[in-house]
PDB file of N, H, CA, C and O in Angstrom:
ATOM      1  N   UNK A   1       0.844  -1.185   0.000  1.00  0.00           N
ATOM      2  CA  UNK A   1       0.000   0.000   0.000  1.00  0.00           C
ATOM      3  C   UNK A   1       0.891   1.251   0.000  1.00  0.00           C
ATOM      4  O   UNK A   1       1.643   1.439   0.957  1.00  0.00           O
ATOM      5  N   UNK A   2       0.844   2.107  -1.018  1.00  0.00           N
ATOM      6  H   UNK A   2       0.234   1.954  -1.795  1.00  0.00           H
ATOM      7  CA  UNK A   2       1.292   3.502  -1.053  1.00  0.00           C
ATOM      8  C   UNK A   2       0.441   4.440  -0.757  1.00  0.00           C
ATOM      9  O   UNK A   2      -0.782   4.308  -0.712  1.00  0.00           O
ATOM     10  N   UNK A   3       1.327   5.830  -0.457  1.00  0.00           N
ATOM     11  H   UNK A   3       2.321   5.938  -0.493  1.00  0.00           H
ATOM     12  CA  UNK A   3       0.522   6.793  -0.031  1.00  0.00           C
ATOM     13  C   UNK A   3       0.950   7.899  -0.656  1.00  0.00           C
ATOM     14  O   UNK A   3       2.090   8.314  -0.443  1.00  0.00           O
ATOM     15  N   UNK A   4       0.282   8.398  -1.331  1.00  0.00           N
ATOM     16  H   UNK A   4      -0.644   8.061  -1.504  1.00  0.00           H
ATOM     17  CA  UNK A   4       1.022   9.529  -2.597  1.00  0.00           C
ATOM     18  C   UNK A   4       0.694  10.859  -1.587  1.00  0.00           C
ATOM     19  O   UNK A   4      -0.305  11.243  -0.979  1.00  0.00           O
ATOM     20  N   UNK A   5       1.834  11.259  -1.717  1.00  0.00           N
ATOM     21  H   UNK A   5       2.645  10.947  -2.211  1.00  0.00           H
ATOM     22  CA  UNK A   5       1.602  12.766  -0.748  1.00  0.00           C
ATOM     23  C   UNK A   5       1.709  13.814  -1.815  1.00  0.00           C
ATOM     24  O   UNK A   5       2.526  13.770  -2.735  1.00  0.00           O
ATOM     25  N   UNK A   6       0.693  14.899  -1.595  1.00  0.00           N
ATOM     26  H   UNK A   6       0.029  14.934  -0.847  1.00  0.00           H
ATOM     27  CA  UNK A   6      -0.002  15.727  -2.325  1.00  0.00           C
ATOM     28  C   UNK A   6       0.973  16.760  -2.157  1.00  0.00           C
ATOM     29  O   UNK A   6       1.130  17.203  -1.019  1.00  0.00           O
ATOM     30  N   UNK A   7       1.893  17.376  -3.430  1.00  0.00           N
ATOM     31  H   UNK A   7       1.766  17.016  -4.354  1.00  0.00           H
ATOM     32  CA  UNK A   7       2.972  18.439  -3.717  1.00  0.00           C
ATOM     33  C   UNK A   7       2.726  19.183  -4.287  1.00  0.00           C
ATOM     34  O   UNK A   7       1.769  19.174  -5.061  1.00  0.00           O
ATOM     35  N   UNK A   8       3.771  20.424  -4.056  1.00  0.00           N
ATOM     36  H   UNK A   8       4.549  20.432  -3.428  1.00  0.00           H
ATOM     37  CA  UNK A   8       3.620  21.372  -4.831  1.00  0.00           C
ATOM     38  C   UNK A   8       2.248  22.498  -4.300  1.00  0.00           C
ATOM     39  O   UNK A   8       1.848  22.572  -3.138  1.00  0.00           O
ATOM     40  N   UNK A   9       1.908  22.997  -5.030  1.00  0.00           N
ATOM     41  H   UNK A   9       2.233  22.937  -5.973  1.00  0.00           H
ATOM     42  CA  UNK A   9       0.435  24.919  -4.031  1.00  0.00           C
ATOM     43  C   UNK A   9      -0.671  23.799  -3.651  1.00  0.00           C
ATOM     44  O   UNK A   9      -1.370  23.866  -2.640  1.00  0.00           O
ATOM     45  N   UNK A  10      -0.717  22.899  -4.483  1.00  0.00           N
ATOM     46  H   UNK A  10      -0.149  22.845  -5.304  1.00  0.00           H
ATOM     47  CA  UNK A  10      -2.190  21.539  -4.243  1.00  0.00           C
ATOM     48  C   UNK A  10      -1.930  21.653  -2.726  1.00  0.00           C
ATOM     49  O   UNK A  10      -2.737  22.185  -1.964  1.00  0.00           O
ATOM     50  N   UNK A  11      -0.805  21.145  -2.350  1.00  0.00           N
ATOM     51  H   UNK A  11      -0.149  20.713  -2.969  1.00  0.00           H
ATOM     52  CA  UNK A  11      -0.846  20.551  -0.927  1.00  0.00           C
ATOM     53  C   UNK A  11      -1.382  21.365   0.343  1.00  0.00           C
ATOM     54  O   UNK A  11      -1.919  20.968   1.377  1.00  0.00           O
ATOM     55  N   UNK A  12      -1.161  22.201   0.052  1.00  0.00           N
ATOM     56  H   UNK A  12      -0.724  22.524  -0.787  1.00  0.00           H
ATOM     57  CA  UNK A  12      -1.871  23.699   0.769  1.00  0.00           C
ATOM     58  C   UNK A  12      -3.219  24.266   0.792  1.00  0.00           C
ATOM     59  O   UNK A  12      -3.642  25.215   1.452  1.00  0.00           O
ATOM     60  N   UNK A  13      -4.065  23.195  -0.398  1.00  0.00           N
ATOM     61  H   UNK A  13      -3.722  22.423  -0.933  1.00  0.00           H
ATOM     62  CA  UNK A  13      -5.595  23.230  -0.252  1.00  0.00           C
ATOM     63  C   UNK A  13      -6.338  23.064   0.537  1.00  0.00           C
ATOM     64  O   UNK A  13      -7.221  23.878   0.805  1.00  0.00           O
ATOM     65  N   UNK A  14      -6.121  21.594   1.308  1.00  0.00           N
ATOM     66  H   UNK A  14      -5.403  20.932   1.091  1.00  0.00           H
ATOM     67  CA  UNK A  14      -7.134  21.428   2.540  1.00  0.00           C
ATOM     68  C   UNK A  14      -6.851  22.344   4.053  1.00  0.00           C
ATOM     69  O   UNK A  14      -7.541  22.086   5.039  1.00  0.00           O
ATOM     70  N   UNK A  15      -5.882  23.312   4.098  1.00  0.00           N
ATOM     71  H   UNK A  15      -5.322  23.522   3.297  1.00  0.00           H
ATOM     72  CA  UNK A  15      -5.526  23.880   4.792  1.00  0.00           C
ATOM     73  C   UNK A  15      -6.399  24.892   4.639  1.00  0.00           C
ATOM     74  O   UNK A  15      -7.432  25.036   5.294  1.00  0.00           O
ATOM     75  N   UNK A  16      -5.880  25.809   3.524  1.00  0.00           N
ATOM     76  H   UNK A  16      -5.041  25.693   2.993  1.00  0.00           H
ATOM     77  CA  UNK A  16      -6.578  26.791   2.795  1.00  0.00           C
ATOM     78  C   UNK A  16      -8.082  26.902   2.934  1.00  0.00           C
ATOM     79  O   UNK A  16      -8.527  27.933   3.437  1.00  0.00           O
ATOM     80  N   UNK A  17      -9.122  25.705   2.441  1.00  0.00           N
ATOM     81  H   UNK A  17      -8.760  24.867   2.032  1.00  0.00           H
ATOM     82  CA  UNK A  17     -10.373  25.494   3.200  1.00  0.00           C
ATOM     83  C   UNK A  17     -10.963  25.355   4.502  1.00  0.00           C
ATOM     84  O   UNK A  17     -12.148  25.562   4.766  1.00  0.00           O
ATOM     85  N   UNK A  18      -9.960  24.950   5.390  1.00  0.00           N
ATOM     86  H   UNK A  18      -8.997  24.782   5.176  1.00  0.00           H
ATOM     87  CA  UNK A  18     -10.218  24.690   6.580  1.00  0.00           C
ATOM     88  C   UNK A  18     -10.212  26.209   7.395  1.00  0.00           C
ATOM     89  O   UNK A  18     -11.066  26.531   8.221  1.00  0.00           O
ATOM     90  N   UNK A  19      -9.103  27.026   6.990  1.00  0.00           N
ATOM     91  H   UNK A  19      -8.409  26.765   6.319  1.00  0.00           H
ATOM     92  CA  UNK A  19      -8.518  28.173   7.702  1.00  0.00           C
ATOM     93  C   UNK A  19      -9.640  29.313   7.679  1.00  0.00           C
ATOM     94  O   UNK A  19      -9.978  29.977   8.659  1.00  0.00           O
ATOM     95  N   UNK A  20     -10.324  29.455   5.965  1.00  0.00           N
ATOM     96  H   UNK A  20     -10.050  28.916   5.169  1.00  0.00           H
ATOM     97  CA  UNK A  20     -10.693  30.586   5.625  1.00  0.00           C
ATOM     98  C   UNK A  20     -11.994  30.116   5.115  1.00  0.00           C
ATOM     99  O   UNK A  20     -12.771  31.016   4.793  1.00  0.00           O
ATOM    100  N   UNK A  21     -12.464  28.714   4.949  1.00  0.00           N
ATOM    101  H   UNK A  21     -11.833  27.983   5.210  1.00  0.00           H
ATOM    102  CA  UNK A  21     -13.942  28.432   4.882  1.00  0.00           C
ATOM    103  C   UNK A  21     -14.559  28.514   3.436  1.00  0.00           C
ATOM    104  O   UNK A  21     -15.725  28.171   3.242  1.00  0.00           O
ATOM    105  N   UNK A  22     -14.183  28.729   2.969  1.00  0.00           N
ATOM    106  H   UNK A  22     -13.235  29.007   3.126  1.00  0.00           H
ATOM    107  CA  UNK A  22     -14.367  28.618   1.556  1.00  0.00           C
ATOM    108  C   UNK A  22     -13.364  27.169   0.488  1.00  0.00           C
ATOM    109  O   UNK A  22     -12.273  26.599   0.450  1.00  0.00           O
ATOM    110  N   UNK A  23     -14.303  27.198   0.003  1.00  0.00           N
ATOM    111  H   UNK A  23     -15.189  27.661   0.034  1.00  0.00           H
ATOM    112  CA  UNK A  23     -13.785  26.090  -1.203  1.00  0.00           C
ATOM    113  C   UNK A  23     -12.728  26.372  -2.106  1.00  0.00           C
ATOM    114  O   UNK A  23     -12.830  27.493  -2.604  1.00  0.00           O
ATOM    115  N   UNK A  24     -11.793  25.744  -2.459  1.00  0.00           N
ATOM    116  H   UNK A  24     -11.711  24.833  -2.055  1.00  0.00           H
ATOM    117  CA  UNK A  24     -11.104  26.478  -3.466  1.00  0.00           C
ATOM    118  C   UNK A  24     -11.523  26.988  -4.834  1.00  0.00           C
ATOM    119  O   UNK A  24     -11.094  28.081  -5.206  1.00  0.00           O
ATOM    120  N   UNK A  25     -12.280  26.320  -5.560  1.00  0.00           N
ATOM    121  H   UNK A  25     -12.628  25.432  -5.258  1.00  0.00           H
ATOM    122  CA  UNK A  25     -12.686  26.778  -6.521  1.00  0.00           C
ATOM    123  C   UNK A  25     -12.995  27.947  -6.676  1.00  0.00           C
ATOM    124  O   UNK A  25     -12.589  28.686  -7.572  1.00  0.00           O
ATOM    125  N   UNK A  26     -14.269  28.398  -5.198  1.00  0.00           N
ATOM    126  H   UNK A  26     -14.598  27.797  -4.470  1.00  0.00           H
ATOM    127  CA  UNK A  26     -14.662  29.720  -4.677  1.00  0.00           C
ATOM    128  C   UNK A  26     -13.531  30.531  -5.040  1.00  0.00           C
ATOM    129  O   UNK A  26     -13.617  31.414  -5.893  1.00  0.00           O
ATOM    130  N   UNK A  27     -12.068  30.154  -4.179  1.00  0.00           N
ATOM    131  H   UNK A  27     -11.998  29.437  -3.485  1.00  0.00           H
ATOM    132  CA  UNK A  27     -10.730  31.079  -4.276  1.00  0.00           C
ATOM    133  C   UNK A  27     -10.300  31.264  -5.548  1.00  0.00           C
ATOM    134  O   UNK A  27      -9.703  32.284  -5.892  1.00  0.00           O
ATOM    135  N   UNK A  28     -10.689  29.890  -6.660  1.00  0.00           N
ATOM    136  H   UNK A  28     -11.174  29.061  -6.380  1.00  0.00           H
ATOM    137  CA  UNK A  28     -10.063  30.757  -7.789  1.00  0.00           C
ATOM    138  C   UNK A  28     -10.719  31.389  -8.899  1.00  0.00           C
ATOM    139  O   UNK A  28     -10.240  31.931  -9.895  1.00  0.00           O
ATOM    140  N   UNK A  29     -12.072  31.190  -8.488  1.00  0.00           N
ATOM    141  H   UNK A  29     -12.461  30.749  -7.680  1.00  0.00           H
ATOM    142  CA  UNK A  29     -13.510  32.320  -9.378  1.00  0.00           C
ATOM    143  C   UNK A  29     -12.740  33.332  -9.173  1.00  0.00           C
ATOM    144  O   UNK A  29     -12.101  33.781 -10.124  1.00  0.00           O
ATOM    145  N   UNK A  30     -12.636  33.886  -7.943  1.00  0.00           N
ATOM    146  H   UNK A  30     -13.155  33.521  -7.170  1.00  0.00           H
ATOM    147  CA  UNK A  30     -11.932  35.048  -6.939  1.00  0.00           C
ATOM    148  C   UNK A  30     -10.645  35.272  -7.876  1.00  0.00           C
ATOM    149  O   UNK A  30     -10.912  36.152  -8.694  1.00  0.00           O
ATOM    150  N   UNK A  31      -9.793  34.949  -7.982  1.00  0.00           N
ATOM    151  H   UNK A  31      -9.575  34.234  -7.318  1.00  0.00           H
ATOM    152  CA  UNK A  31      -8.327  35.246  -8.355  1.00  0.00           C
ATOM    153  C   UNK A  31      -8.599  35.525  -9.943  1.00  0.00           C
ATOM    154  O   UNK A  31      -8.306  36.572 -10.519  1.00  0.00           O
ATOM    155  N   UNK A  32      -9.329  34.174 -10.643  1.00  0.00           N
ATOM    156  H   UNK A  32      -9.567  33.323 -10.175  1.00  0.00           H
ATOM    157  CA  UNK A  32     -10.045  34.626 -12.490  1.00  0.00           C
ATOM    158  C   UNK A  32     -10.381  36.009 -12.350  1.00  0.00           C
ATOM    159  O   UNK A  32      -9.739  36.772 -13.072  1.00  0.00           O
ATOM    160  N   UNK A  33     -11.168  36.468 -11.651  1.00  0.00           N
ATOM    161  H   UNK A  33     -11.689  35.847 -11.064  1.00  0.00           H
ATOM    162  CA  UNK A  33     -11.946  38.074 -11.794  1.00  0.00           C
ATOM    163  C   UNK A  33     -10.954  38.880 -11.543  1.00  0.00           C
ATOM    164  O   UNK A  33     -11.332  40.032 -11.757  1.00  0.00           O
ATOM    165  N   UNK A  34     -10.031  38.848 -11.247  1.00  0.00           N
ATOM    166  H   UNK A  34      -9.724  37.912 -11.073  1.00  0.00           H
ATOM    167  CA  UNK A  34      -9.474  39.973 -11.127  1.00  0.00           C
ATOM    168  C   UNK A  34      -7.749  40.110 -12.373  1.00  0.00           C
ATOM    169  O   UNK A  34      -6.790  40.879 -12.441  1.00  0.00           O
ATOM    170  N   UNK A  35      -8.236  38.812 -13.159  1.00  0.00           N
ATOM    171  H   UNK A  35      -9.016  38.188 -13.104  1.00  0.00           H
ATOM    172  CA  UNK A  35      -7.321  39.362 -14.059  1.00  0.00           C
ATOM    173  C   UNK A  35      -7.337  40.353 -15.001  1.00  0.00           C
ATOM    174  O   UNK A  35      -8.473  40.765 -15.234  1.00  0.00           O
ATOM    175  N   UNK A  36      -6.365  40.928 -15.686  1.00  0.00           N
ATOM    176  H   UNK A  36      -5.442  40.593 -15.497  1.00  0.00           H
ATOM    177  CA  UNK A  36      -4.953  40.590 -16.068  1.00  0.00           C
ATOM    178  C   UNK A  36      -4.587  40.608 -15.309  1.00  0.00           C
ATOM    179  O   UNK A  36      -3.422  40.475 -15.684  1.00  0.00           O
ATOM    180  N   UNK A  37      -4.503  40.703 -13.824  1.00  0.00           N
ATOM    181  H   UNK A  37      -5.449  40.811 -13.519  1.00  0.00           H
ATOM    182  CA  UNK A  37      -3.507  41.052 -13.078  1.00  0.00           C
ATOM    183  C   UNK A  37      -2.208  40.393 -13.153  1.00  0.00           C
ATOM    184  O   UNK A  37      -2.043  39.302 -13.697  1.00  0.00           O
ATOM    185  N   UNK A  38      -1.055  41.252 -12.454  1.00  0.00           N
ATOM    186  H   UNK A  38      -1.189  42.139 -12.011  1.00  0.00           H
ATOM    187  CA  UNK A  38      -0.244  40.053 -12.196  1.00  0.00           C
ATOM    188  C   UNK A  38       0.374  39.068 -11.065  1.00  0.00           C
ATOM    189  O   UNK A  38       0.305  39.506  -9.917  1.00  0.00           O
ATOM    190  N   UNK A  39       0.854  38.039 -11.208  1.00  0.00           N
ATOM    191  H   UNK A  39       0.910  37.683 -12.141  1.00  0.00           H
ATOM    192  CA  UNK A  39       1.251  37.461  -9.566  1.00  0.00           C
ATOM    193  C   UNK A  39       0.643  38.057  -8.392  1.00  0.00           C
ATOM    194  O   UNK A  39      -0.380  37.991  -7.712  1.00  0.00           O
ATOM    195  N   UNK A  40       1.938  38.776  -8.485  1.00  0.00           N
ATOM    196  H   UNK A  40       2.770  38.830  -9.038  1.00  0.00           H
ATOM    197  CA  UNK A  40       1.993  39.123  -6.840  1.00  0.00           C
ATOM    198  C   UNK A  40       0.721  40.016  -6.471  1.00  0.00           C
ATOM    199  O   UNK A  40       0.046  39.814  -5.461  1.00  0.00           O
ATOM    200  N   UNK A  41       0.446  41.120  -7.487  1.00  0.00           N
ATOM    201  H   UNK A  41       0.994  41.284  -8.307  1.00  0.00           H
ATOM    202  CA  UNK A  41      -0.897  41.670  -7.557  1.00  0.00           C
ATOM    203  C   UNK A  41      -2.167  40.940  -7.084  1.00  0.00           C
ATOM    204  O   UNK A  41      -3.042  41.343  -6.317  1.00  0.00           O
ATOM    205  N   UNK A  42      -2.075  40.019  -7.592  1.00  0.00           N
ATOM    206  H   UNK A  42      -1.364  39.692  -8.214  1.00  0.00           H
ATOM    207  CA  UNK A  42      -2.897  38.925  -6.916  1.00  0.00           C
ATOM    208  C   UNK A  42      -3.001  38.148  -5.673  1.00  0.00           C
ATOM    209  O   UNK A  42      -3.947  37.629  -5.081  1.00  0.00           O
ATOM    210  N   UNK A  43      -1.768  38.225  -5.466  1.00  0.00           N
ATOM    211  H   UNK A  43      -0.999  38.646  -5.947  1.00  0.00           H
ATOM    212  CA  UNK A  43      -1.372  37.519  -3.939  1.00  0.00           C
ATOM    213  C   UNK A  43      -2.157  38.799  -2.829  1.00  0.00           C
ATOM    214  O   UNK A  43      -2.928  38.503  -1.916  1.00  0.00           O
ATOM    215  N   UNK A  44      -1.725  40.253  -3.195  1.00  0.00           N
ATOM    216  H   UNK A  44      -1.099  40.493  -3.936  1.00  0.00           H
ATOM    217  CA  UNK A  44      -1.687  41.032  -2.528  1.00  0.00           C
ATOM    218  C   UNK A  44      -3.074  41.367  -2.098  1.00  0.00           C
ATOM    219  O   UNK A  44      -3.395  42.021  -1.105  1.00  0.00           O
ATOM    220  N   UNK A  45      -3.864  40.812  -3.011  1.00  0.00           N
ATOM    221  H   UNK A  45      -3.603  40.281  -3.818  1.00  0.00           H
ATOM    222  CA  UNK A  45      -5.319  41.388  -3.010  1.00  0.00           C
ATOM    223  C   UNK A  45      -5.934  40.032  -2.036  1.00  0.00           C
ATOM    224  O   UNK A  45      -6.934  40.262  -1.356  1.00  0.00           O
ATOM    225  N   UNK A  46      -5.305  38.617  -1.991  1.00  0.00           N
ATOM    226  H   UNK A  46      -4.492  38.430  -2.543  1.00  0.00           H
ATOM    227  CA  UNK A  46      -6.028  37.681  -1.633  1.00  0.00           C
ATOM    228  C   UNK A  46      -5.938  38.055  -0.075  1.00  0.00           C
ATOM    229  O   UNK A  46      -6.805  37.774   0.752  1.00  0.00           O
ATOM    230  N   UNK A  47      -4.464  38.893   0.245  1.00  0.00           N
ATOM    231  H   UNK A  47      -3.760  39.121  -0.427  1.00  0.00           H
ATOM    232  CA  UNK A  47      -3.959  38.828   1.738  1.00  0.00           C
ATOM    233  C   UNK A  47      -4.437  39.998   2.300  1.00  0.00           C
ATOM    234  O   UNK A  47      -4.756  40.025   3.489  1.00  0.00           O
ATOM    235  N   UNK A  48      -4.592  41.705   1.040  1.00  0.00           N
ATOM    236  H   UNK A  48      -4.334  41.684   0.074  1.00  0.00           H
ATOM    237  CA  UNK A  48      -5.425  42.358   1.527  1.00  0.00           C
ATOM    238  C   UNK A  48      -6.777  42.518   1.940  1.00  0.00           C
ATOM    239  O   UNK A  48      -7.178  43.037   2.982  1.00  0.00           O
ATOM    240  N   UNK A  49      -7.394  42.048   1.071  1.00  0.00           N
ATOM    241  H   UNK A  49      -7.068  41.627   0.224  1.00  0.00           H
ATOM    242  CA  UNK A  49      -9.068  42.008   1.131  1.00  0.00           C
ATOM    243  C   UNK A  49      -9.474  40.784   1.573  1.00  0.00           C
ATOM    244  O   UNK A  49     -10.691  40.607   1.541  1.00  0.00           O
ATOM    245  N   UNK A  50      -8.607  39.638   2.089  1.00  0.00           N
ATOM    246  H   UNK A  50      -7.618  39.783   2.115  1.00  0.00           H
ATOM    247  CA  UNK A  50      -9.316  38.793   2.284  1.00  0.00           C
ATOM    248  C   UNK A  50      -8.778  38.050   3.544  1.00  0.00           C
ATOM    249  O   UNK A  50      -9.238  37.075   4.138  1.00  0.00           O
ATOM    250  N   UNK A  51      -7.606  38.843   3.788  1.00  0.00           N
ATOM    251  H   UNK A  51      -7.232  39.635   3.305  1.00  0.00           H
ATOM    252  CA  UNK A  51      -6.682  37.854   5.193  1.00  0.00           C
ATOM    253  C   UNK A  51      -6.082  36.744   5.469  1.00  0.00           C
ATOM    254  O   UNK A  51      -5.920  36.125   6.521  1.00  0.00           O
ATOM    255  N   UNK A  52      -5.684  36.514   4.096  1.00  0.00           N
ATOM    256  H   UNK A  52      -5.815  37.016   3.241  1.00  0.00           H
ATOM    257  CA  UNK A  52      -5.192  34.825   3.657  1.00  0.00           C
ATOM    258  C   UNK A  52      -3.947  35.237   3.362  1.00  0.00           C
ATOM    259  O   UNK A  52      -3.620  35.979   2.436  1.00  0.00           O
ATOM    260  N   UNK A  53      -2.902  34.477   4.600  1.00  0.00           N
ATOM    261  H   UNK A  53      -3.167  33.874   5.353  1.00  0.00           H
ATOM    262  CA  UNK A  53      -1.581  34.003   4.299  1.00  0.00           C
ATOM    263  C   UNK A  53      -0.989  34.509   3.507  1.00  0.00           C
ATOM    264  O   UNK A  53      -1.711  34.854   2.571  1.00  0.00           O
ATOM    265  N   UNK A  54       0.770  34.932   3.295  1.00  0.00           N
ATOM    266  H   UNK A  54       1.357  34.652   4.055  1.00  0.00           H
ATOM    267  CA  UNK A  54       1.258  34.692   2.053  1.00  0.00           C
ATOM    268  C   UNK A  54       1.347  33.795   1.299  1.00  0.00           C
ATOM    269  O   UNK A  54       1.331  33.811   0.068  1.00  0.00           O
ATOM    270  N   UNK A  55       1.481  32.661   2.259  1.00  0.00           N
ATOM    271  H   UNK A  55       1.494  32.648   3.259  1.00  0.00           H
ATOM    272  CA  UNK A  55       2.458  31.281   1.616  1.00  0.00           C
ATOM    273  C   UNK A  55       0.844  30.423   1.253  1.00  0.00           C
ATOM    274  O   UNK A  55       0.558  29.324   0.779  1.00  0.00           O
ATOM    275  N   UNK A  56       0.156  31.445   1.699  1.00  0.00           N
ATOM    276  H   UNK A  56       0.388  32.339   2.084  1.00  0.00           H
ATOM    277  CA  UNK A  56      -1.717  30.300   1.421  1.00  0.00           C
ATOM    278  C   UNK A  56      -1.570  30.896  -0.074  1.00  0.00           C
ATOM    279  O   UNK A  56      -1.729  30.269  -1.122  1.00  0.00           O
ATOM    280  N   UNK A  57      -1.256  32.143   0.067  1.00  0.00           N
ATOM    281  H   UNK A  57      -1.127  32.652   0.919  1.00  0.00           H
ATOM    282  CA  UNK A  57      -1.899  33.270  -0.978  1.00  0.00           C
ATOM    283  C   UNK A  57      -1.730  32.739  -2.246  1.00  0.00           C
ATOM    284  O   UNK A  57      -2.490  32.614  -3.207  1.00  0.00           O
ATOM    285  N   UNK A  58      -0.159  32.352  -1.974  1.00  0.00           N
ATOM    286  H   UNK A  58       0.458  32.453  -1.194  1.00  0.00           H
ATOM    287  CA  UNK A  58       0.943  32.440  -2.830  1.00  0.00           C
ATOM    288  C   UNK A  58       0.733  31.278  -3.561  1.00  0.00           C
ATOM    289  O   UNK A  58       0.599  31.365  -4.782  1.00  0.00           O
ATOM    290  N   UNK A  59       0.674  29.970  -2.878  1.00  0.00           N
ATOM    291  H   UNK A  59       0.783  29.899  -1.887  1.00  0.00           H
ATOM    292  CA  UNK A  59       0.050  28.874  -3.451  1.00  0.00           C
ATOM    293  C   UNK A  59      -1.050  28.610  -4.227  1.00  0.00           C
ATOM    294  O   UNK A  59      -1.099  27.732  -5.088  1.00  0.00           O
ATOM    295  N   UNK A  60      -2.095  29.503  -3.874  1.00  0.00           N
ATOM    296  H   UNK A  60      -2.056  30.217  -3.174  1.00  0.00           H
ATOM    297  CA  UNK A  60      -3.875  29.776  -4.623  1.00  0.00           C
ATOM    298  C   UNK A  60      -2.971  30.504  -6.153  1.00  0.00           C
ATOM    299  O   UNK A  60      -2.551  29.784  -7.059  1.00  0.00           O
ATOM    300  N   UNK A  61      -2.885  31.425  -6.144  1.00  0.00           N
ATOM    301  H   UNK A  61      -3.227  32.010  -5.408  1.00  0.00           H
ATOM    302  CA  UNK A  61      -2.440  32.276  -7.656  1.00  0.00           C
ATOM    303  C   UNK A  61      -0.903  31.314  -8.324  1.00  0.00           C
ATOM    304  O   UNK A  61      -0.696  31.290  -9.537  1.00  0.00           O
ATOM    305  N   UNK A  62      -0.200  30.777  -7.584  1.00  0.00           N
ATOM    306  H   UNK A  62      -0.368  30.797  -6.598  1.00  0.00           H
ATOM    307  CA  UNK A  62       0.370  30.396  -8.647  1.00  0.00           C
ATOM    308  C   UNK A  62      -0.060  28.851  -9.192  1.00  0.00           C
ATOM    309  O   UNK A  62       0.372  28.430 -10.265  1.00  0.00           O
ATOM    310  N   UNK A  63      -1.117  27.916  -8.179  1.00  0.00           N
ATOM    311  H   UNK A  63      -1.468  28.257  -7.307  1.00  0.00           H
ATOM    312  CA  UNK A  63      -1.395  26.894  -8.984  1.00  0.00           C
ATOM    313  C   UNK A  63      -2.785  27.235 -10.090  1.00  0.00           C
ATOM    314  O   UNK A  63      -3.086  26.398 -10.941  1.00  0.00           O
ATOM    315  N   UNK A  64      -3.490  28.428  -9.967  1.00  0.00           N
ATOM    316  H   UNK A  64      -3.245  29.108  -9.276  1.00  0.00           H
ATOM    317  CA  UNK A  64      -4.722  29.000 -10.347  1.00  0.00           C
ATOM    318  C   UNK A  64      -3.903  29.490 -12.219  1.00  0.00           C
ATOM    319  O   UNK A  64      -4.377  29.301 -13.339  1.00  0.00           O
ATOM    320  N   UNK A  65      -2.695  30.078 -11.831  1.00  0.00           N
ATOM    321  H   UNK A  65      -2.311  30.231 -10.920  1.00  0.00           H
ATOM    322  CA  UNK A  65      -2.383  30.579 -12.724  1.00  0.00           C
ATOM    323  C   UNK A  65      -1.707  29.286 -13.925  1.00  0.00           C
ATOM    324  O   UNK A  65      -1.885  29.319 -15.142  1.00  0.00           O
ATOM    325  N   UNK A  66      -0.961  28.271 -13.195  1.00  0.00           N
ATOM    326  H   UNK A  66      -0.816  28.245 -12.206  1.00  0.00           H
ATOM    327  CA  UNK A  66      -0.412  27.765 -14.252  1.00  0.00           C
ATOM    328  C   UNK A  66      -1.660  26.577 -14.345  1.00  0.00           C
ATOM    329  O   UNK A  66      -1.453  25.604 -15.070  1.00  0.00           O
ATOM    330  N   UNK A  67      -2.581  26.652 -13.812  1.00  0.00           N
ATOM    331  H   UNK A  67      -2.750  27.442 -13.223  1.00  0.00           H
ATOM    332  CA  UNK A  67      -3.792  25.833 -14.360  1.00  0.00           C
ATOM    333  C   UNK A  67      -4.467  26.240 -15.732  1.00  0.00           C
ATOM    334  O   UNK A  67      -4.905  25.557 -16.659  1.00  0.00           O
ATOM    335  N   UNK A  68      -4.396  27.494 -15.536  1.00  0.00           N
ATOM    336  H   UNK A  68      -4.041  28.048 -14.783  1.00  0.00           H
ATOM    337  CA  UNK A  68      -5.388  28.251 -16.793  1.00  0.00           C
ATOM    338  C   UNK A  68      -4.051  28.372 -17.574  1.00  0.00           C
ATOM    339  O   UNK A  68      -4.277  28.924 -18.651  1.00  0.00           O
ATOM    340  N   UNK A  69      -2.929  28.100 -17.443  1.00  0.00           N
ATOM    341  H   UNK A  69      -2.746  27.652 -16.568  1.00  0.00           H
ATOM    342  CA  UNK A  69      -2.132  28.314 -18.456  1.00  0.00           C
ATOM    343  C   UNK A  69      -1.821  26.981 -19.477  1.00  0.00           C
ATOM    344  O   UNK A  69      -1.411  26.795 -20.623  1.00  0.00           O
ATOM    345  N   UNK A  70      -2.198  26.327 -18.528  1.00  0.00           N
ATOM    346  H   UNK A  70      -2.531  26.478 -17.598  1.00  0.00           H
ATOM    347  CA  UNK A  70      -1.980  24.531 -19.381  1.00  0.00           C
ATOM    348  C   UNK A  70      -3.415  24.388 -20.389  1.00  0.00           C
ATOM    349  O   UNK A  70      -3.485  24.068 -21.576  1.00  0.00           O
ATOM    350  N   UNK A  71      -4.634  24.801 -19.305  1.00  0.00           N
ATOM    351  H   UNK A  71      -4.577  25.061 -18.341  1.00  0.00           H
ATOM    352  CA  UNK A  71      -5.704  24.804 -20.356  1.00  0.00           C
ATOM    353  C   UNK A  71      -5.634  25.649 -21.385  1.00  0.00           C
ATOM    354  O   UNK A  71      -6.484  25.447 -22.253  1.00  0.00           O
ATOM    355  N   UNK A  72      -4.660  26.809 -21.625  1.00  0.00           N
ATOM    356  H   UNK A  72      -3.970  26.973 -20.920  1.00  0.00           H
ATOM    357  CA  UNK A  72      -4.821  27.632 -22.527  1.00  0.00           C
ATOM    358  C   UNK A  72      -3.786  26.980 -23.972  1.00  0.00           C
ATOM    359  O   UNK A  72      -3.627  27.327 -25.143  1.00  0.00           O
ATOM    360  N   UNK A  73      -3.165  25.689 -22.938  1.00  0.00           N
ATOM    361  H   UNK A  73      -3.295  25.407 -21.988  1.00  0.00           H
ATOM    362  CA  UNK A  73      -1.905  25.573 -24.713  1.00  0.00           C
ATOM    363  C   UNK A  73      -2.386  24.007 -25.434  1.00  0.00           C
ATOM    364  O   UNK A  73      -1.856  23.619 -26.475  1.00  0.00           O
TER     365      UNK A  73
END
């Protein structure tokens, strides 16, 4: 029996839900609307307006971002 441990911004999801109560998806409707932005722009807005972590923040926009970037190629 293996146990695949969840890497990389993923792993920081069930945290992320637990902390701030919302679903992720919720978080990345949230992060979609406010593009073009960029990165950190994004980070800044999740930690200003919303009180979420850097390292939560940071994880939501950059797996949000290279998600929509794989669906885009």
């Amino acid at each position: 029996m293996t146990t695949d441990k969840i890497k990389g911004p993923s792993s920081y999801f069930p945290s992320i839900e637990k902390k701030y109560g919302r679903p992720i998806g919720d978080w990345q409707a949230l992060v979609r609307k406010h593009y073009p932005a960029k990165h950190m722009e994004l980070v800044g807005m999740l930690k200003s307006e919303h009180g979420m972590g850097h390292g939560h923040a940071n994880a939501l926009v950059a797996h949000t971002l290279a998600e929509d970037k794989q669906a885009a190629a």
